[in-house]
SEVO-823578 format. One line per field, with one value per residue: residue number from 1; residue in three letters; chain; x, y, z of N, C-alpha, C in turn. Coordinates in steps of 0.2 Angstrom, whole numbers. Layout:
N
resi c(NUM_...)
resn c(ala_...)
chain c(A_...)
n.u c(X_...)
n.v c(Y_...)
n.w c(Z_...)
ca.u c(X_...)
ca.v c(Y_...)
ca.w c(Z_...)
c.u c(X_...)
c.v c(Y_...)
c.w c(Z_...)
***
This chain:
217
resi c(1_2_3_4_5_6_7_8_9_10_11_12_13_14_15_16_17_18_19_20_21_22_23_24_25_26_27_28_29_30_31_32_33_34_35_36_37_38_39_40_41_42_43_44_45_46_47_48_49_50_51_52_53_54_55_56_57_58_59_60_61_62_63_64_65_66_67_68_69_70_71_72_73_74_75_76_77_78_79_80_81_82_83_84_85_86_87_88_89_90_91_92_93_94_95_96_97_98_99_100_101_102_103_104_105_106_107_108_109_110_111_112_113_114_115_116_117_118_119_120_121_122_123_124_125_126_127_128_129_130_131_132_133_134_135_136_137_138_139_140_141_142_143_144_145_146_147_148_149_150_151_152_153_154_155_156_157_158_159_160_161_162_163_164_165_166_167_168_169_170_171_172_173_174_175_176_177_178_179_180_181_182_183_184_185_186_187_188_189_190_191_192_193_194_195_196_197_198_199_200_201_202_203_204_205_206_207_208_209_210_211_212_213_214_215_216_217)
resn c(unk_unk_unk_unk_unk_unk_unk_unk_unk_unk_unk_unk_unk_unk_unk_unk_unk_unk_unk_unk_unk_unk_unk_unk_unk_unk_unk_unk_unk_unk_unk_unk_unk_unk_unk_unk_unk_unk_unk_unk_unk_unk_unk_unk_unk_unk_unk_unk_unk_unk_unk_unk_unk_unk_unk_unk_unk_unk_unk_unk_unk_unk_unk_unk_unk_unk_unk_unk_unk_unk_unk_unk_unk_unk_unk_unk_unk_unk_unk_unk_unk_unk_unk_unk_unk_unk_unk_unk_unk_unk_unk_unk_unk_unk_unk_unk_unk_unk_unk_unk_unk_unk_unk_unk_unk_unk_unk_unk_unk_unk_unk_unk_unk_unk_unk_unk_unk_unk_unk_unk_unk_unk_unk_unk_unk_unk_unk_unk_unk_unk_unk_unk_unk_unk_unk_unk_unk_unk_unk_unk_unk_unk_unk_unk_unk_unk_unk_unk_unk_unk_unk_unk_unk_unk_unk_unk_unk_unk_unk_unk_unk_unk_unk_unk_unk_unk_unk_unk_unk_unk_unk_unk_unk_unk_unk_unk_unk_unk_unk_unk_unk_unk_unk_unk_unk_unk_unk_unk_unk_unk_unk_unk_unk_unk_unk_unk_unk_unk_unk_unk_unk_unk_unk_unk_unk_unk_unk_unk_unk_unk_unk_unk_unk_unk_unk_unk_unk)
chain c(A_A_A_A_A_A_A_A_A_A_A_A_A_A_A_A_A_A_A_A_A_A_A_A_A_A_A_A_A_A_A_A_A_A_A_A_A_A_A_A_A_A_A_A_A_A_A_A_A_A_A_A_A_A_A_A_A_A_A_A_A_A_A_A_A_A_A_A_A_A_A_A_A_A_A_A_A_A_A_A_A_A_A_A_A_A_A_A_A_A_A_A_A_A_A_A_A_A_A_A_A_A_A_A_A_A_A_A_A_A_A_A_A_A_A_A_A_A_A_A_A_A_A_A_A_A_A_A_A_A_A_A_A_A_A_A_A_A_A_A_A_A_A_A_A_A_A_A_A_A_A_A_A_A_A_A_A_A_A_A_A_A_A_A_A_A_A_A_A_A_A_A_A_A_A_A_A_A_A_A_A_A_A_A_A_A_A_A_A_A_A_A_A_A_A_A_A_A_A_A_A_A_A_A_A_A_A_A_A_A_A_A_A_A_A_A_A)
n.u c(384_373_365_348_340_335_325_315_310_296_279_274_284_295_286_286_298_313_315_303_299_309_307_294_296_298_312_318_309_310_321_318_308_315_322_314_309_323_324_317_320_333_337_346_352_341_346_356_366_372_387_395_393_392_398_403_399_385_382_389_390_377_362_351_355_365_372_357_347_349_349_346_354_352_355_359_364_372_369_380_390_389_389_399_418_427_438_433_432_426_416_405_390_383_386_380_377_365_365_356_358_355_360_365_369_380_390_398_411_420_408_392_395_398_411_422_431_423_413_420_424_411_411_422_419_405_408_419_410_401_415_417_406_410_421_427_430_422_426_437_449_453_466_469_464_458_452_440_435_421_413_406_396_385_374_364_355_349_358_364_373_382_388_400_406_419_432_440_453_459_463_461_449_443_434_420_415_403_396_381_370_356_339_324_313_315_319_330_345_358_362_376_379_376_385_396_406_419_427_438_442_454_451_457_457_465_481_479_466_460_462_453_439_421_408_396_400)
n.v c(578_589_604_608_619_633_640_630_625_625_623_629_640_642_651_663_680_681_693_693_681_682_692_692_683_673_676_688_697_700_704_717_720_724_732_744_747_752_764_774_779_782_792_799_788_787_793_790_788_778_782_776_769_749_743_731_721_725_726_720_708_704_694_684_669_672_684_687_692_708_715_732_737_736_747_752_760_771_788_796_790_794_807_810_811_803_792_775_762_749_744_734_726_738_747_743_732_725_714_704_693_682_671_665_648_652_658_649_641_627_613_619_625_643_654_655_669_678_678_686_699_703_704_713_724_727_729_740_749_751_756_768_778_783_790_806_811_802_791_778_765_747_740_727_711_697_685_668_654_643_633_627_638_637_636_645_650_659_672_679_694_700_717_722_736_736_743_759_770_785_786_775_760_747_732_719_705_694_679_671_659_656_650_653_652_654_663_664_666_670_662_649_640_644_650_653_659_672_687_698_716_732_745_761_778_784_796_804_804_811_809_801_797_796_784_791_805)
n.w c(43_37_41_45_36_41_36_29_38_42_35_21_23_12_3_7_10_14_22_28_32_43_50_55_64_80_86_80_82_96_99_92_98_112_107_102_115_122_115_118_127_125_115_107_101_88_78_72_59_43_37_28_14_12_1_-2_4_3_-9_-20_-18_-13_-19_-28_-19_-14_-1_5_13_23_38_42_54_73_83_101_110_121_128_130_125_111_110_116_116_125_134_139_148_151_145_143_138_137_126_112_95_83_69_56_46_31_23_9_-3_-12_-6_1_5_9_3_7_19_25_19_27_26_22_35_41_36_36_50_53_46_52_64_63_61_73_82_75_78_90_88_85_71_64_57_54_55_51_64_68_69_76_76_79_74_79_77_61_49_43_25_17_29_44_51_67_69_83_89_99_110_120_125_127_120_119_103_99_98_105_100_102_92_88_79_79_76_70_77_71_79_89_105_112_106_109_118_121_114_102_96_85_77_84_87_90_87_84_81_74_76_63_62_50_46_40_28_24_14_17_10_7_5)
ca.u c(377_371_362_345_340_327_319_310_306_287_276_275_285_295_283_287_302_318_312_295_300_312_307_289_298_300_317_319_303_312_327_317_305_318_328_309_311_327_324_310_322_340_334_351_351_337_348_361_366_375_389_398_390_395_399_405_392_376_378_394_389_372_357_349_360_371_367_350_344_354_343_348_359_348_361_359_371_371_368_385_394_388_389_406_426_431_440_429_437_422_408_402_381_381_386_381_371_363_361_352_359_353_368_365_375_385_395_402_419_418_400_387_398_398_417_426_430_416_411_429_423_407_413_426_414_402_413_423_405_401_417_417_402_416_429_426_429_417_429_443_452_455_473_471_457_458_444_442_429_421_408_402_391_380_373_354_353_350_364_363_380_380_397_399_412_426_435_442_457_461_460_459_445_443_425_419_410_400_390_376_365_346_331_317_305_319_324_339_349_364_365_384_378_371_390_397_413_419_434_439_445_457_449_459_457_473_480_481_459_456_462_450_432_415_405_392_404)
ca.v c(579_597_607_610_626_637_641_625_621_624_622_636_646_647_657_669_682_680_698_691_675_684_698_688_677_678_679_695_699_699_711_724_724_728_740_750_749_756_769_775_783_782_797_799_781_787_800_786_787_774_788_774_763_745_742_724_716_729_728_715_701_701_692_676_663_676_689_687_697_711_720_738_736_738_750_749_765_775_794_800_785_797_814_815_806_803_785_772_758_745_744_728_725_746_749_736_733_718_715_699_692_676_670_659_643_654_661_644_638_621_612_620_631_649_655_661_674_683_680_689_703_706_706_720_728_730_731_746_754_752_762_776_783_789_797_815_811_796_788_777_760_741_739_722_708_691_678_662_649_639_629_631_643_635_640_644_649_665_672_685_696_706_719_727_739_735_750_764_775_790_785_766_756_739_730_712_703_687_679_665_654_659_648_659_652_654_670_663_669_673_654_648_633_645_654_652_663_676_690_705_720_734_751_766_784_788_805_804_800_816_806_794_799_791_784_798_812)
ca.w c(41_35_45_40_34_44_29_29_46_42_29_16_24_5_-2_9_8_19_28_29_38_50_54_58_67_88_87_77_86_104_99_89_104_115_102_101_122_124_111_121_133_121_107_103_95_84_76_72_51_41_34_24_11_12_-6_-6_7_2_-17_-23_-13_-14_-22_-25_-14_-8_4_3_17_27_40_46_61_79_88_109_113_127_122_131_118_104_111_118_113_132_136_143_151_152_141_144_140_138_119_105_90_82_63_57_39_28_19_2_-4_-16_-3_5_5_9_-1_13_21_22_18_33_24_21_39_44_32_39_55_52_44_58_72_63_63_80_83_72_81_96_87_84_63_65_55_55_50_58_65_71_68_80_74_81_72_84_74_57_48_36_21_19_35_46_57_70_74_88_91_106_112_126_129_121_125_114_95_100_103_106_98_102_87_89_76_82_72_72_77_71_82_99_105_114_102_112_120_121_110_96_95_81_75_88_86_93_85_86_76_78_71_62_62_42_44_35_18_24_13_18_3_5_4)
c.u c(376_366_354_341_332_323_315_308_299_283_273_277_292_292_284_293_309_315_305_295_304_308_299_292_300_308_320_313_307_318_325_311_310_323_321_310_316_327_321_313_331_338_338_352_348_338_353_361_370_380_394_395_392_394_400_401_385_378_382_392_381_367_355_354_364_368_362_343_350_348_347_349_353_352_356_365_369_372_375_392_395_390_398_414_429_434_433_435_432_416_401_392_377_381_386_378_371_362_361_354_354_356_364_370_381_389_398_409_419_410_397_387_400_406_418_428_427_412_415_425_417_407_417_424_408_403_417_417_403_407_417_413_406_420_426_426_422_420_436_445_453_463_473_463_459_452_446_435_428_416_405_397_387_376_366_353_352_355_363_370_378_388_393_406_414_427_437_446_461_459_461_452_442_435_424_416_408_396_387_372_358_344_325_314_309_321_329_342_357_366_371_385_376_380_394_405_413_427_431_443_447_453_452_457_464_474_481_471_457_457_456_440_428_412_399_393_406)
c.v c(586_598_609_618_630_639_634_619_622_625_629_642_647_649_660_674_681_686_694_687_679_690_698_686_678_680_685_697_703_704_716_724_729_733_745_750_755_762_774_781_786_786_797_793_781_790_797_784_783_781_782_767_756_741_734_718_721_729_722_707_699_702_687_672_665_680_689_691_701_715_726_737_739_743_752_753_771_782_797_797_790_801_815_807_804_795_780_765_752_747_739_729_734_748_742_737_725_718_707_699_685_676_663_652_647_657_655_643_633_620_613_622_635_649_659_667_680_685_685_698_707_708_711_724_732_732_738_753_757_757_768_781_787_791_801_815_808_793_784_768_755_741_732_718_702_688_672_658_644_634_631_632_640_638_639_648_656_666_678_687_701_709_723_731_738_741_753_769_778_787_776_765_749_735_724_711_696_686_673_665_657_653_653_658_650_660_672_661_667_666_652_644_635_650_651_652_668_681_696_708_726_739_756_771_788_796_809_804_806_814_802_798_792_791_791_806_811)
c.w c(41_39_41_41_38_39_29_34_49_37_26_17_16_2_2_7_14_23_28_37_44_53_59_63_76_88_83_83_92_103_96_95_108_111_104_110_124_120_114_125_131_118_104_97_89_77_72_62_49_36_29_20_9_5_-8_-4_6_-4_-20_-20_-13_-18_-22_-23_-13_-4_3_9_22_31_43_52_68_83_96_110_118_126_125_125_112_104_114_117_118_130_138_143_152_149_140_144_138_129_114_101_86_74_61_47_36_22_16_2_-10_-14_2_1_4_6_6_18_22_23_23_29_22_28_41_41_36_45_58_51_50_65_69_63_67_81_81_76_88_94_82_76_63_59_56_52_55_56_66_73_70_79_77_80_77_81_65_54_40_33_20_25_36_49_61_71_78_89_95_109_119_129_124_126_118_106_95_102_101_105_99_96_87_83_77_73_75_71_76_76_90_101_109_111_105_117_121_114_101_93_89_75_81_84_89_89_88_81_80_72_69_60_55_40_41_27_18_20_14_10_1_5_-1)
***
C-alpha cells in the first residue's frame, strides 16, 4: 500500500507551492529556528558559500515531478571546523547540516519509489560538501560510499537529509548521511521510525586536487 503523500494531508494545501507548504510547516520551522539560534553565536557558519554548483541534482534533475523543491542546506559547524585543517577524532552532534527536498514520481524506480539511485547521489553529493569545508583546498573526491536502504522512499513526498561529520585525520574524512521521511506538521524528524536510507562516506583531498576545478571557478 502507497504511502500517502504529505501534500495532501489538508485541504488546499495544493494550491500552494512545495516551499510554501514546507517551509510553513512545523517541521521546517523547528530546524530553521534552531539554525537562526545557533547562528547567533556560530558567525563563521554565516559566511559558508556553496563553491560548487550541483549540475545534475540543481538543474538536470529538476522540475515538475522531479526535484521539485531543494532548499539551501542549514549548516550547524563549529567556527574552529572552518578556520583551521587540524584532525578531529569525534564529531558526533558538533558538525552537520540539514537540507530538506521534495522528490517527484519521475524520479522512481520501482512504480512510487524514488530510485536508489538518486538517493545514493544526493547523499555523496552533500556529505562530500560537508567535508570540503576542512580541507585547506575546500575541495576534494568520494573514496568510498557504504549505503544501506532501510525502508523505502516514496515518491510525492518530502525527505529531510542530515550529514554529519565523524572524524577526520589528514586528507580523510569520514561523513554520516541519513535521509528521514518528513511529517510537515511533526518536528521529530530524526525519530528511528522516520529513517529511511543511511550511508557513510569516505571523502578525501587527493594530492592531484589542484586538477580538481569548482563550477564557479
Amino acid at each position: 500500500m502507497s504511502e500517502v503523500s504529505t501534500l495532501v494531508n489538508s485541504q488546499g494545501v495544493k494550491e500552494l507551492s512545495h516551499d510554501e507548504v514546507l517551509t510553513n510547516s512545523i517541521a521546517y520551522q523547528h530546524y530553521f529556528n534552531r539554525y537562526n539560534e545557533f547562528t547567533s553565536t556560530h558567525k563563521s557558519t554565516l559566511d559558508i558559500k556553496e563553491r560548487l554548483f550541483p549540475n545534475l541534482t540543481g538543474d538536470t534533475l529538476v522540475g515538475p515531478d522531479k526535484i521539485n523543491l531543494r532548499t539551501p542546506s542549514l549548516y550547524f559547524i563549529q567556527d574552529s571546523f572552518l578556520q583551521q585543517e587540524q584532525d578531529i577524532e569525534d564529531s558526533k552532534n558538533e558538525n552537520f547540516a540539514i537540507t530538506f527536498f521534495h522528490l517527484g514520481n519521475k524520479l522512481s524506480g520501482h512504480n512510487g519509489i524514488v530510485h536508489g539511485g538518486l538517493l545514493a547521489t544526493l547523499l555523496d553529493e552533500l556529505t562530500c560538501r560537508l567535508a570540503f569545508l576542512n580541507f585547506k583546498s575546500k575541495r576534494g573526491v568520494t573514496a568510498n560510499l557504504n549505503i544501506n536502504y532501510k525502508q523505502p522512499t516514496y515518491t510525492d513526498n518530502f525527505v529531510m537529509i542530515k550529514c554529519e561529520i565523524i572524524k577526520k585525520q589528514g586528507r580523510k574524512c569520514w561523513v554520516k548521511g541519513d535521509v528521514y521521511k518528513v511529517d510537515i506538521n511533526d518536528s521529530n524528524i530524526e525519530a528511528s521510525e522516520n529513517l529511511l536510507t543511511s550511508c557513510e562516506v569516505l571523502v578525501i583531498e587527493p594530492k592531484w586536487v589542484e586538477k580538481i576545478q569548482n563550477g564557479s571557478e
